[in-house]
N, C-alpha and C positions, 0 to 999 in steps of 0.2 A: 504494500500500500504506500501509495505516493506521500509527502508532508502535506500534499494540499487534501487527498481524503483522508488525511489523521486527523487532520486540521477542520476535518467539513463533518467527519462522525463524532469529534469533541463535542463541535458546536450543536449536533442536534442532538446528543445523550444531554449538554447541558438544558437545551428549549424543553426535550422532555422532561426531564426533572421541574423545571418553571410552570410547563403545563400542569403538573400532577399536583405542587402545591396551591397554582390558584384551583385544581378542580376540587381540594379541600378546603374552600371559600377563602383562603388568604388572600388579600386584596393582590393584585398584580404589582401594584407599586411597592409596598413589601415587600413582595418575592424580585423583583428588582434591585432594590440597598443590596438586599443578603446577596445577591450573584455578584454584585460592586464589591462589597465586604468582604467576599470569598476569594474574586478575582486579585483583591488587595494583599489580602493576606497570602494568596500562593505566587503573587507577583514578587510581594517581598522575600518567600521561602527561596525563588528561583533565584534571584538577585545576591541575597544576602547568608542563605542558611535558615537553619533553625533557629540558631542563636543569634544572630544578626538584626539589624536593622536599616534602614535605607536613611542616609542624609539626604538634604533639600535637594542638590544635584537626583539624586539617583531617581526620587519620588515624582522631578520632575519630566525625567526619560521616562517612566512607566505613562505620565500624563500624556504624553508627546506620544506617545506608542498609542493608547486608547483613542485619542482623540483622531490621529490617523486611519485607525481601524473603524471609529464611527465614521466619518467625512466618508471614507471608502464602501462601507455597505450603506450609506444614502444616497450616494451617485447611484451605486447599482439597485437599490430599489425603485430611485425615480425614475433610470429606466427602465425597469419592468412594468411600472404604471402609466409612462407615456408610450411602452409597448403594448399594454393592454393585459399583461400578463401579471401575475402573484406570485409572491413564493409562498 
């Protein structure tokens, strides 16, 4: 399996996990922080260790990183929507 299907079966084990806690009436915006929280806390595992922590540099390349990866699946959503299509 390639990085990009490692990369694309992560993302949907994590959407299914997000769907199963809102199907347990958790608001979605909840199950949202906690995937943030979660992502934060193995951002900084990946980064720093167990024992570790991220200074202001490093906290801000993880920002830089998210913030690329949103901007990048909003292009590609908006054009699936001025394709006509959904994911």
């Amino acid at each position: 399996m390639s990085d990009q299907e490692q990369h694309q079966h992560c993302t949907n084990k994590f959407i299914e996990l997000a769907n199963q806690l809102k199907a347990e009436n958790i608001d979605p915006s909840l199950v949202s922080g906690a995937l943030m929280t979660a992502s934060g806390i193995y951002a900084t595992y990946v980064a720093a260790g167990n024992s570790g922590a991220l200074e202001p540099s490093g906290v801000d390349k993880i920002v830089t990183v998210y913030r690329r990866t949103l901007e990048h699946y909003q292009k590609v959503k908006k054009a699936q929507l001025t394709e006509g299509g959904e994911e």
